[in-house]
C-alpha positions as CSV (number, residue, x, y, z in Angstrom):
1,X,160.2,102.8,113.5
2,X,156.8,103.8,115.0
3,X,155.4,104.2,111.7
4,X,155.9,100.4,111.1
5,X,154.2,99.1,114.0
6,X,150.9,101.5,113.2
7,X,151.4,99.9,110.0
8,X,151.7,96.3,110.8
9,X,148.6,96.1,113.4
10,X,146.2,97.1,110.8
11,X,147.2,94.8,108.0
12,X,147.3,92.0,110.2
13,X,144.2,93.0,111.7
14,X,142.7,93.4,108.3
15,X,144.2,90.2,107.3
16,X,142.3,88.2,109.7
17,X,138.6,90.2,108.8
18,X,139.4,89.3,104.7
19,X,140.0,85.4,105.7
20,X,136.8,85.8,107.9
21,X,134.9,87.4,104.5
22,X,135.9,84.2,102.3
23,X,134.3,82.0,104.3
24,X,131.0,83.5,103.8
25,X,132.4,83.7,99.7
26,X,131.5,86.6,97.4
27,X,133.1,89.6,97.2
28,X,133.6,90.5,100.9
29,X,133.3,94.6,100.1
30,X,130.3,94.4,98.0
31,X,128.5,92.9,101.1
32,X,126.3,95.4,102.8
33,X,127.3,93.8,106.2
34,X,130.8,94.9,106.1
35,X,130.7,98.5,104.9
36,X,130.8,99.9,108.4
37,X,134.0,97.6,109.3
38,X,135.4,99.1,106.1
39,X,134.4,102.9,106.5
40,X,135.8,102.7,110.4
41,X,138.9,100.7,108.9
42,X,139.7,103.4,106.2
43,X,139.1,106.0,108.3
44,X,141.9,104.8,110.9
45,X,144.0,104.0,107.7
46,X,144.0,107.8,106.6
47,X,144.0,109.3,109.4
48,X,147.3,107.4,110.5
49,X,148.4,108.0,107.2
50,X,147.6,111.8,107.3
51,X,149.3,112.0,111.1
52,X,152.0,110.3,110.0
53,X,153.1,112.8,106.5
54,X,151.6,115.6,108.5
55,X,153.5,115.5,111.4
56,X,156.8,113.0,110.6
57,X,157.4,113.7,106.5
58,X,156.2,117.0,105.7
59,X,158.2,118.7,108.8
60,X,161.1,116.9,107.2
61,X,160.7,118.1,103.8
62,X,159.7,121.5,105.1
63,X,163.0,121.9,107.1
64,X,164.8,120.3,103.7
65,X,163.5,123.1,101.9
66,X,164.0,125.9,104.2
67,X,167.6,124.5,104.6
68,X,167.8,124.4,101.2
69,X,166.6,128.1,100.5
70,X,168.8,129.5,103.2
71,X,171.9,127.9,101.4
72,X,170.5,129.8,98.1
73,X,169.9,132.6,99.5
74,X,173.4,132.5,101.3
75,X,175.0,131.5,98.4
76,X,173.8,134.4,96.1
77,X,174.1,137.2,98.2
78,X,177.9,135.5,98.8
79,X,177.6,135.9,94.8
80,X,176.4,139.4,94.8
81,X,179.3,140.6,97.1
82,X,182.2,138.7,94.6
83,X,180.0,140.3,91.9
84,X,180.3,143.9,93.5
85,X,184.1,143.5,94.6
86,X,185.1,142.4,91.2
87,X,183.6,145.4,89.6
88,X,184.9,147.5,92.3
89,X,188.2,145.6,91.7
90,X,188.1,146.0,87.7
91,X,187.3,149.5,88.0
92,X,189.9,150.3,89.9
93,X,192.2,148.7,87.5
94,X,191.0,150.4,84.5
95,X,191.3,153.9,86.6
96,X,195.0,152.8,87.5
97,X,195.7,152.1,83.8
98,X,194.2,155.2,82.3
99,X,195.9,157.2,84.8
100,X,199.2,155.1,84.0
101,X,198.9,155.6,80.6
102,X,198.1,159.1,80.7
103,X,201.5,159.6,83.0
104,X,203.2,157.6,80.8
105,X,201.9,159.3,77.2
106,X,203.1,162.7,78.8
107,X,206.5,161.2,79.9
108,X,206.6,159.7,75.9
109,X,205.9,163.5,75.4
110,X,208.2,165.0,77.5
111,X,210.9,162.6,76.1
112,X,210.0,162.9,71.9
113,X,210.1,167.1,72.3
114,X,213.3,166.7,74.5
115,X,215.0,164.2,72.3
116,X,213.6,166.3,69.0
117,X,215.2,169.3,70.5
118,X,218.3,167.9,70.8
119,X,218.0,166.3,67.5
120,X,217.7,170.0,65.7
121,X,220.3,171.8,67.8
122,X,222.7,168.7,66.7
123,X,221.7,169.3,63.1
124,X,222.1,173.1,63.5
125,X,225.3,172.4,64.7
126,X,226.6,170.0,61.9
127,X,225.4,172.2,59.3
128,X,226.8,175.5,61.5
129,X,230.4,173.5,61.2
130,X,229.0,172.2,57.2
131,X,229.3,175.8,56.4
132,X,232.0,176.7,58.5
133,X,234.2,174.3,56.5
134,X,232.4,175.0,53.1
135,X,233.3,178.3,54.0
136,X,237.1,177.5,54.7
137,X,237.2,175.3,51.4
138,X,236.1,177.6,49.6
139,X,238.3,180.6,50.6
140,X,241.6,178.0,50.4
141,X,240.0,177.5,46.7
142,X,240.1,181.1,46.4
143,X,243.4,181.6,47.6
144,X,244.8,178.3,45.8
145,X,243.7,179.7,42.6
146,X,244.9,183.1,43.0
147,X,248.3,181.8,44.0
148,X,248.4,180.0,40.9
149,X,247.4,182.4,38.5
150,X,250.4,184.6,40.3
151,X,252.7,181.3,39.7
152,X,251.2,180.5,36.0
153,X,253.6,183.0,34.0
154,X,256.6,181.8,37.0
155,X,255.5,178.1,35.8
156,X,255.1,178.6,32.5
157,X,258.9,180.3,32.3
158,X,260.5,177.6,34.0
159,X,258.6,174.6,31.6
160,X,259.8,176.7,28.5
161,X,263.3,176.8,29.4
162,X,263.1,172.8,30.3
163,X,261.4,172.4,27.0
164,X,264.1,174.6,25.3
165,X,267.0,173.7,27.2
166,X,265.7,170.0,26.4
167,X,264.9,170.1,22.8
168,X,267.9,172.7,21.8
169,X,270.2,171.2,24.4
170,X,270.7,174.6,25.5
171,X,270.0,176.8,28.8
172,X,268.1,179.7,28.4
173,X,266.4,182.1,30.9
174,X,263.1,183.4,30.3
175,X,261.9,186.4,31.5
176,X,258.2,187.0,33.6
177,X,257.9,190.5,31.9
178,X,258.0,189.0,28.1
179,X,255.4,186.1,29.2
180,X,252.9,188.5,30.5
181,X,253.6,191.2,26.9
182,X,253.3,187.8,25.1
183,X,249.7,187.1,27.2
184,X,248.5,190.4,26.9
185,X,248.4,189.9,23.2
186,X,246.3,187.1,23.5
């Protein structure tokens, strides 16, 4: 509001001096009579006009800018701090998942050779019992077939006399001692 009023006093001031300078006619600053009027004039003009940026717009803009350059500065050292505690933060996460994924690799580990373990001692067992039973198959075999090669010639009597008593309508006994002279032959 000051500003204004050192304002307006001039430029009605030099208002009246310009409708003074018509009168005479010409060009009023060209005139060699009113070159000291106009120095003294724009001398006031610039120095009010230097007062008032010096002391009303540049503190202004100086405390704009200062304002302005503590809020950057503020703002990235606020930015610098999120910066470190994120990689503090993601570090800490990638130490926490190497370490959980080494844990958990020897756990895997532990588990696999535990479970593989079991894995062979259950085959060893089913092929222990495989063989067991091969084993007892193969004796019953044994002893099936060497209780039928002892019953062959006891077999092969009794069919003959069925046969015979069958196709002669006869009964006849055979005798074990002929059938094995008879085989012997053979």
């Amino acid at each position: 509001m000051l500003g204004r009023i050192f304002l307006t006093f001039p430029i009605l001031f030099f208002f009246n001096s310009v409708n003074g300078a018509e009168d005479k006619g010409g060009m009023p600053q060209l005139n060699p009579d009113s070159f000291s009027s106009q120095i003294f004039w724009l001398i006031i003009f610039f120095v009010t006009l230097f007062i008032v940026i010096h002391f009303m717009f540049i503190p202004k803009l100086k405390r704009v800018r200062i304002s302005r350059e503590t809020k950057i500065d503020n703002y990235l050292s606020e930015t610098k701090k999120i910066n470190q505690e994120i990689e503090k933060i993601i570090a800490d996460i990638e130490f926490n998942l190497k370490k959980t994924r080494n844990v958990l690799d020897d756990e895997i580990k532990l588990v696999l050779d535990e479970n593989k373990k079991n894995y062979e001692e259950k085959v060893r067992v089913i092929e222990r019992d495989y063989e067991k039973k091969k084993k007892e198959l193969n004796e019953r075999l044994l002893d099936s077939r060497n209780d039928l090669v002892k019953k062959v010639p006891e077999i092969c009597v009794s069919l003959s006399d069925q046969l015979f008593e069958k196709i002669m309508n006869e009964k006849s006994k055979g005798n074990i001692k002929d059938f094995n002279e008879v085989t012997k032959e053979i």
